[in-house]
C-alpha positions in Angstrom: -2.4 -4.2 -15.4 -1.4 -0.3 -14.8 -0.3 1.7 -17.1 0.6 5.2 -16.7 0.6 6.9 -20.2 2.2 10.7 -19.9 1.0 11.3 -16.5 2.0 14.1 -14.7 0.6 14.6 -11.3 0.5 17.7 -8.3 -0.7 20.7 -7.3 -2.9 22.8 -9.9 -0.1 23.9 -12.3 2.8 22.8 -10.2 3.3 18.9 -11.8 5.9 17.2 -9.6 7.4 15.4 -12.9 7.8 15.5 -16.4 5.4 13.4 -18.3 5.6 9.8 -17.1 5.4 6.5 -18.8 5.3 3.7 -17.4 3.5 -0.1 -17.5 3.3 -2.7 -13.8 2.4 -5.8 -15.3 -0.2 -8.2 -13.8 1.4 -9.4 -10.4 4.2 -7.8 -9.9 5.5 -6.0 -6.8 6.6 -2.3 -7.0 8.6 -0.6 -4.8 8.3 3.3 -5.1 11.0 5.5 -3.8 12.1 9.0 -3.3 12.3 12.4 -1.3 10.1 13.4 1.2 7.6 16.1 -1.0 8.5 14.4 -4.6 5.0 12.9 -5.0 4.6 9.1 -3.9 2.1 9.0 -2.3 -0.5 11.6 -4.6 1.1 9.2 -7.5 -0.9 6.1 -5.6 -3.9 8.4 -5.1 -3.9 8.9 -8.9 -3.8 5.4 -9.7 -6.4 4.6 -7.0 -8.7 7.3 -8.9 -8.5 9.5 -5.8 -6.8 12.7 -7.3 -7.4 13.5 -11.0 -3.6 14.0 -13.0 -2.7 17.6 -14.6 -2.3 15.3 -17.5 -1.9 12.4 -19.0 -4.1 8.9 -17.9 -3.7 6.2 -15.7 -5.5 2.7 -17.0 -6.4 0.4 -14.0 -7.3 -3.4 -16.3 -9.5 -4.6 -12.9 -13.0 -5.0 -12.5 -14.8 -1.2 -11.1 -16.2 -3.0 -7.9 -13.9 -4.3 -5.5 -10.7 -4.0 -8.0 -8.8 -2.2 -6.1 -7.6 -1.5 -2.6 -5.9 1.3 -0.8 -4.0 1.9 2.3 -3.8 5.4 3.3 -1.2 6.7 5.7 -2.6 6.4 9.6 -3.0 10.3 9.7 -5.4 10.8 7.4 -7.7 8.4 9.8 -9.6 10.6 12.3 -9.0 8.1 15.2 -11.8 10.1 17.3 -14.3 8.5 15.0 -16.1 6.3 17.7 -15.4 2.6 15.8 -13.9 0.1 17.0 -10.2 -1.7 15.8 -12.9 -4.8 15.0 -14.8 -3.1 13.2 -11.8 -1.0 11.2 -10.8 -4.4 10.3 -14.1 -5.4 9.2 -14.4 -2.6 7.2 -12.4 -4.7 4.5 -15.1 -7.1 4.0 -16.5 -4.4 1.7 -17.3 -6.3 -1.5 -17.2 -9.5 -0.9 -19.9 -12.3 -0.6 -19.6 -14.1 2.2 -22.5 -15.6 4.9 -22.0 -14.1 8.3 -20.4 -17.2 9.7 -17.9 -17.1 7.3 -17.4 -13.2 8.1 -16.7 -14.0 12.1 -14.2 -17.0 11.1 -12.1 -14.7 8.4 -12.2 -12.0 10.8 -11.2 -14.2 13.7 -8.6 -15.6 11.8 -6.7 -12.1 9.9 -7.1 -10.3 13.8 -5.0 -13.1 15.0 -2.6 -13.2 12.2 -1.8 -9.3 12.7 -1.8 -10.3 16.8 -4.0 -8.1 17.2 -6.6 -11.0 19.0 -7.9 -9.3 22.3 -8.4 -5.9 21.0 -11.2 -6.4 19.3 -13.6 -3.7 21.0 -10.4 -1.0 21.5 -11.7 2.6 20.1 -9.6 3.4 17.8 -8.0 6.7 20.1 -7.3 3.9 22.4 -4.6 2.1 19.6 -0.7 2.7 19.2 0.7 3.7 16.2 1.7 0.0 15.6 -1.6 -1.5 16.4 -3.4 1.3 14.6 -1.2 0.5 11.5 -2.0 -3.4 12.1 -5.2 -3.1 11.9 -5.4 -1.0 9.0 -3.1 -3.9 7.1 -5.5 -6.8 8.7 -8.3 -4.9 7.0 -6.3 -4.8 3.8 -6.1 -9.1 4.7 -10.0 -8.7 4.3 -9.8 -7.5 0.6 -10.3 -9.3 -2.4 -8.7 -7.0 -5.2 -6.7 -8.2 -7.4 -4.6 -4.5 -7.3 -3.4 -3.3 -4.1 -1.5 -0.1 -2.9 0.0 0.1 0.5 1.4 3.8 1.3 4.1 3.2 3.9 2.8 0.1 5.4 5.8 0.3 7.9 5.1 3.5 9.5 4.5 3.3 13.2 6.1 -0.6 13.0 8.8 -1.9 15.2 11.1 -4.4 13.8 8.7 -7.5 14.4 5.7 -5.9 13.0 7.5 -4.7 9.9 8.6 -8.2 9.4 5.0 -9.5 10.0 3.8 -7.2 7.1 6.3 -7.5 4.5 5.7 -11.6 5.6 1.8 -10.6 4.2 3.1 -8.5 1.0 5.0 -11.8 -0.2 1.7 -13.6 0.5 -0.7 -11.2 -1.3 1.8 -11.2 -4.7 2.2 -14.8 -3.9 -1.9 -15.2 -4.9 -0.8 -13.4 -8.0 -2.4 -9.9 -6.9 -0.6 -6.6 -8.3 1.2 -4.7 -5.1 2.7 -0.9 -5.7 4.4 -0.1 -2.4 5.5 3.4 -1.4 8.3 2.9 1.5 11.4 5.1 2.9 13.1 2.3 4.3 15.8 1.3 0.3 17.2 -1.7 1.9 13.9 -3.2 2.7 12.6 -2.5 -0.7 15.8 -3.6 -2.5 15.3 -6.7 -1.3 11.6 -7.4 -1.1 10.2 -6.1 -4.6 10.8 -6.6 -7.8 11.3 -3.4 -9.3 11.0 0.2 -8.5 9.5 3.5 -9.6 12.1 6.3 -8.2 10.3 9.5 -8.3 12.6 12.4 -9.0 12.0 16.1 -9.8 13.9 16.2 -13.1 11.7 12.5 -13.9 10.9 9.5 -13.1 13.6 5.9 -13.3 11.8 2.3 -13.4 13.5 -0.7 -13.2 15.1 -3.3 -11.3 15.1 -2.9 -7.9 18.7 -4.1 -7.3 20.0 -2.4 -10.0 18.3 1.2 -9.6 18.6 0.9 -5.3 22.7 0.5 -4.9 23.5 -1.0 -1.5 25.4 1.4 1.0 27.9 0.3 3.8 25.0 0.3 6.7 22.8 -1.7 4.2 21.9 -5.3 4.3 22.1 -6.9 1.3 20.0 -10.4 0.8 
């Protein structure tokens, strides 16, 4: 479903990594890991087609329209952009073929399943962090790609609402869709994917998520 074929990604003639190789099957669930700076999130960028690698090639096996969906970190949104949460949401309809009635009933349905039901017609500079981030995963609800690539879908969440997505992740690879998930947080990932890609300077480790993410003493094992 993705492979990554000596790929080396970063800043014009700074790569973050050696070459990288590397194959997520169809439907699996990725954790990826590391340091602050070592390159998560420009690697989801690259397999979203949304940054060109220094070299190597990414292969994406999903159809061109509507493959493929992509949640970017809250601060790249410019919340002064005069939209409402409703229509943020709504935004993840793009796509798709459905008859307006069936539009208001989905939407209806996702706002209420991220409790986000009576904000509907918030501005966006009017949101928290959590119900910014909320919304931006209720859009991600909307989707219909078979690949989907959440970078940090926790931020901004409190304990409830990180439950509530990671609650939505198991759903989404439950339909047999293909999830890569960038996250800080090892004990969540250790037990809620499959296997990880653990970005390093000196290279890149994929495997296992148990085995490559050892559990410490403050860590809650499942």
């Amino acid at each position: 479903m993705i492979t990554c074929n000596a790929l080396r990604w970063g800043a014009p003639g700074q790569p973050l990594t050696p070459a990288v190789d590397f194959t997520l099957g169809k439907g699996s669930l990725t954790g990826v890991i590391g340091a602050n700076g070592c390159g998560k999130s420009s690697l989801l960028k690259v397999i979203a087609g949304l940054q060109k690698p220094l070299a190597g090639n990414v292969s994406v096996d999903v159809p061109r329209r509507g493959g493929l969906s992509f949640l970017p970190q809250q601060q790249h949104l410019d919340r002064q952009f005069p939209i409402s949460l409703q229509e943020l949401v709504a935004a993840g309809f793009w796509g798709t073929k459905l008859t307006p009635q069936q539009r208001s009933q989905r939407l209806q349905a996702v706002l209420e399943d991220w409790c986000l039901s009576g904000l509907e017609h918030r501005p966006l500079m009017a949101l928290s962090g959590g119900e910014l981030q909320r919304a931006l995963l209720a859009r991600m609800s909307l989707a219909e790609a078979p690949v989907l690539l959440l970078d940090e879908p926790h931020a901004a969440l409190d304990e409830e609402g990180q439950a509530l997505c990671w609650k939505h992740i198991h759903a989404w690879h439950a339909e047999g869709r293909t999830l890569v998930v960038v996250c800080h947080d090892l004990s969540s990932v250790r037990q809620h994917t499959e296997q990880v890609v653990q970005i390093k300077s000196s290279g890149c480790l994929f495997g296992p998520s148990k085995e490559l993410i050892r559990p410490q003493p403050h860590m809650q094992v499942a």
